[in-house]
Steps between C-alpha positions, in 0.01 A plus 500: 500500500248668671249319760143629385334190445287434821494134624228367683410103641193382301458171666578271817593131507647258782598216606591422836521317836200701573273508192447357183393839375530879600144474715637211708818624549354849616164344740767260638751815592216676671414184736861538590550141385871378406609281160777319753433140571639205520608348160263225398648479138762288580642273812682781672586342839866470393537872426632771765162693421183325448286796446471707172281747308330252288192533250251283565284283310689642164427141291122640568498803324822526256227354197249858608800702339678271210472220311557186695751423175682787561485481861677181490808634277544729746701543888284624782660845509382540086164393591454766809659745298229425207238470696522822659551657142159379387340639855691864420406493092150391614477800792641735239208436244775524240426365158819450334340436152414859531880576597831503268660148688867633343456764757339225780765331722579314794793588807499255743698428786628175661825455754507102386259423259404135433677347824249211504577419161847461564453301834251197338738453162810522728341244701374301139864547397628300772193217584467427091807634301529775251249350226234568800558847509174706379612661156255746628771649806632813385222665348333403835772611765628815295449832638320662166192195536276699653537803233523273269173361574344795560595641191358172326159570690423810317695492199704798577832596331621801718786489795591177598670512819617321815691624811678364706647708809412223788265650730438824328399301166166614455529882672783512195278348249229769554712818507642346164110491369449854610814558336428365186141652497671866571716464268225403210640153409183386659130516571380247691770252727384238704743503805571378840698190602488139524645258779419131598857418710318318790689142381676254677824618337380860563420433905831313535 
């Protein structure tokens, strides 16, 4: 099939250690600063490592982006990757009720997915017993939660994917989005990646 279709980025979200948004992230990399520090989230004096790339002061600013409702159905790797979708659909200036959402979709990336998740119902599982466990745990700690809610936000019914290729996750996830865009299955996809490992289970 024959690669005509030109494929350009429309729009810039992030979430990081450095930035709640693509302006912080980008003033902070000019001042040189670095998104290593020690790990406040948790009591880390045990671990090897007590330092991490964290993102600060999330519980602040996850209810600018979505619904506090939704937030809370949701691991902290879903909610960066959502986040940062609304930033890049808002950047874009796309209106999707002026698009066709069957050919709107979401690629994301994600080595681990919900790893949090897993860690506090684990942890549930043995303090409380099974009938403690959230009923809420695997739509939370699967892989596809962040497309999925992204795909929720808008309403769209095009490519639905999630890839998983550890570290190369997201660089995957948007050659499959040009891919897909090339190859006129799609017009718009929302793509990047998704990652929230810094856990106790994940430092140990």
């Amino acid at each position: 099939m024959p690669h005509s279709r030109r494929v350009v980025v429309t729009g810039l979200g992030t979430i990081n250690p450095l930035g709640h948004c693509v302006e912080e992230f980008w003033r902070a990399l000019l001042a040189c600063e670095s998104g290593i520090r020690p790990i406040e989230r948790f009591d880390a004096s045990a671990f090897a490592s007590r330092i991490g790339g964290e993102v600060p002061n999330w519980r602040d600013s996850v209810a600018k982006y979505i619904d506090q409702r939704v937030a809370k159905r949701m691991d902290r790797f879903a909610q960066f990757g959502a986040a940062s979708a609304v930033q890049a659909v808002e950047d874009s200036g796309l209106d999707f009720d002026k698009e066709d959402r069957t050919r709107c979709g979401v690629i994301l990336g994600s080595g681990i997915g919900g790893l949090e998740e897993i860690e506090i119902q684990f942890l549930r599982l043995l303090d409380k017993g099974p009938s403690r466990v959230s009923p809420f745990t695997v739509p939370r700690m699967m892989l596809n939660a962040a497309t999925g809610n992204i795909l929720l936000q808008w309403k769209l019914r095009g490519v639905n994917t999630s890839v998983v290729t550890a570290c190369a996750s997201a660089t995957n996830a948007i050659g499959d989005a040009i891919r897909s865009i090339r190859s006129d299955e799609s017009d718009v996809v929302i793509t990047g990646g998704a990652e929230a490992a810094l856990t106790r289970l994940g430092l140990a």
